[in-house]
Structure formats: C-alpha cells, structure tokens
C-alpha positions in Angstrom: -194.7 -26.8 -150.8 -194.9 -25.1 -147.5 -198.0 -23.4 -147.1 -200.1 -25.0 -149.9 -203.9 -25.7 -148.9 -204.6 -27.7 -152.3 -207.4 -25.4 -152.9 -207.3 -24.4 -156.5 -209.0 -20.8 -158.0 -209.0 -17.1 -157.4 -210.0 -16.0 -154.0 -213.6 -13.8 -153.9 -213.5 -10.0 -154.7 -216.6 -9.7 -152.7 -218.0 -10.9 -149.0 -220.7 -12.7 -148.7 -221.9 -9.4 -146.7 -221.3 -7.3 -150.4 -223.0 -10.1 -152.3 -226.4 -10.2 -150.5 -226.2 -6.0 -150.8 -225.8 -6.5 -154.8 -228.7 -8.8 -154.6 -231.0 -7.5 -152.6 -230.6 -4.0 -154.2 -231.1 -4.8 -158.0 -233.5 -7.3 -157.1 -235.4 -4.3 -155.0 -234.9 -2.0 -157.4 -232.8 0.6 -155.8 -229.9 0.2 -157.9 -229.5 -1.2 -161.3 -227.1 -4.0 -162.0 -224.9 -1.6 -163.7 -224.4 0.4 -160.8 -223.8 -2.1 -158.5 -221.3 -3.9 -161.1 -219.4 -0.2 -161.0 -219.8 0.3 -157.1 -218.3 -2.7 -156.2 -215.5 -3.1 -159.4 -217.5 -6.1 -161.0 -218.3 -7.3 -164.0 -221.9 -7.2 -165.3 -222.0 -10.7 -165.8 -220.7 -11.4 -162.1 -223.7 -9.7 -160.8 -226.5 -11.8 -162.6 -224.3 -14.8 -161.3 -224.5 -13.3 -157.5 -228.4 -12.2 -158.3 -229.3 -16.1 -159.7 -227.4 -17.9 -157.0 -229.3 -15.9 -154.5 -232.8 -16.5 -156.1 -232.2 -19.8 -155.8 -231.4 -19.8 -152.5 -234.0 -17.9 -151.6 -236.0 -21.0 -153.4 -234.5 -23.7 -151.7 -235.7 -22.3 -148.3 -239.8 -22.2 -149.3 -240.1 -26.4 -149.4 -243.6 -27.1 -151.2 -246.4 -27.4 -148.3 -248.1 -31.5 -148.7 
C-alpha cells in the first residue's frame, strides 16, 4: 500500500503548542476545564488527560536532591 507509514491511531486534534495552553491555564486558574474543553472542541475527559500528562512531566524534571 503506497503511502502507508504503519502507524496505527487518529492523528492529534490539538498541538503540542494548544496542549501546554490547556494546561497551564486550568492549572493557573484562568480558565476552567470546561472552557478550555469548549475553546478548543474537546472533550472534558481529554483535558484532565492533557492536564495529568503535563503534571507528570513537570514531575519528572525536579529529580529528588541526595
């Protein structure tokens, strides 16, 4: 099949640029997850996803001081 890349799944609705604005602006408290889900055509559920993968993140780059 010409033009097949193997890769399986639906591509993104949103850029990694429009995923740290969800995050950092429910996490901030400027907007509710609500209104972001309706800004950007999401889900509610897709937004605490996008919020808990940043958080962890955001933990993986503070390593515990010996």
């Amino acid at each position: 099949m010409e033009g097949f890349s193997g890769v399986g799944g639906r591509r993104k609705k949103l850029n990694p640029k429009n995923r740290l604005e969800i995050a950092e602006s429910v996490l901030s408290r400027r907007k509710s997850a609500a209104e972001m889900a309706w800004l950007y055509g999401v889900n509610q559920p897709t937004v605490s996803r996008i919020i808990a993968e940043h958080r962890r993140k955001l933990g993986k780059g503070h390593a515990q001081q010996p």
